[in-house]
N, C-alpha and C positions, 0 to 999 in steps of 0.2 A: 504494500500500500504506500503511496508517494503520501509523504507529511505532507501538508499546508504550505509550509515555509518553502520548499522544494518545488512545489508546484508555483507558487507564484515568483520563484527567483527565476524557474525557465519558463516564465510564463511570454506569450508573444503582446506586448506589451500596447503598440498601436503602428498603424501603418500611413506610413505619408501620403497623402492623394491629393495635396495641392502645396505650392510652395510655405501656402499660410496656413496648409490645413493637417490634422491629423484624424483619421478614422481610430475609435476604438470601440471594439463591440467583446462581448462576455456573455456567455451562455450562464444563468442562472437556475442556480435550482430552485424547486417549489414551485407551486401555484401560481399564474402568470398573475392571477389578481394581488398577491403579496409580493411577488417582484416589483408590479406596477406601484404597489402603496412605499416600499423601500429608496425608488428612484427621487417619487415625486412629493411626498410628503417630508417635509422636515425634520421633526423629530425624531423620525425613521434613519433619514441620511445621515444626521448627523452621526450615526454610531458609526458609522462605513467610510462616510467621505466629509462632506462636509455639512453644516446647516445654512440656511438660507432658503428665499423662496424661489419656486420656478410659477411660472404665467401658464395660464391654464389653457392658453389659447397661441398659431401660428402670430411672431409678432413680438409676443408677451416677455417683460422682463425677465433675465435671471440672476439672481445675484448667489451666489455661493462662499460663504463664509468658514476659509478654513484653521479649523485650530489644531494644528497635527499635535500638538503634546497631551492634546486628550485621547489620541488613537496611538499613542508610543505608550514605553516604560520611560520613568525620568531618568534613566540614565543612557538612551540613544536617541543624542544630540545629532541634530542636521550637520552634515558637512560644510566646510566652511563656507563652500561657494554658493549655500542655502542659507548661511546664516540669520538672512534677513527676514527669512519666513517664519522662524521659530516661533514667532506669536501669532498674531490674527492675520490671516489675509485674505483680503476678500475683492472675489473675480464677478465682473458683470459680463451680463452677453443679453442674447433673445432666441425664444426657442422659434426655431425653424421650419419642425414638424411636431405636430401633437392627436395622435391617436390612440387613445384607449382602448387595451392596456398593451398593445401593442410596441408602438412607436413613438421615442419620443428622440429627438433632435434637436441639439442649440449648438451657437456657438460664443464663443468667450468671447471677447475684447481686449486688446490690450490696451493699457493704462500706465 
């Protein structure tokens, strides 16, 4: 059986499809309606990725607020050249595509 840790260090992580852009998809286990509620619900994502809200509609803000020291042990610290993330940070975009509980699509912005 591959640990956790194992699978996600050779995990394929995302794939380049436009100079600005990167694809990354992940097959989930469970119930597509508990996948769908994990993605797009807050206090869901925060345990996973980040908190913040996503727009419920194509268009619709997203703001994602990441705290990774609440997803680490307090003793692995970001790499230096991360340093600067080690507290909050938080990424806006609009989601792209929005179909329950299917499909959901945004993209970031940079700032």
């Amino acid at each position: 059986m591959t640990s956790p840790a194992t699978a996600f260090a050779s995990a394929d992580y995302g794939r380049v499809i436009a100079p600005d852009a990167v694809r990354i998809e992940r097959l989930l286990p469970g119930p597509i309606e508990r996948v769908w509620s994990y993605l797009t619900e807050e206090n869901k994502r925060r345990l996973w990725m980040a908190s913040g809200t996503i727009g419920s509609s194509e268009g619709a803000a997203v703001e994602h607020v990441f705290r990774h020291s609440e997803l680490t042990t307090e003793d692995d610290r970001p790499p230096k050249k991360y340093a600067d993330h080690a507290g909050e940070v938080r990424k806006h975009g609009h989601v792209l595509a929005w179909e329950p509980p299917r499909l959901l699509a945004y993209r970031s912005h940079e700032e």
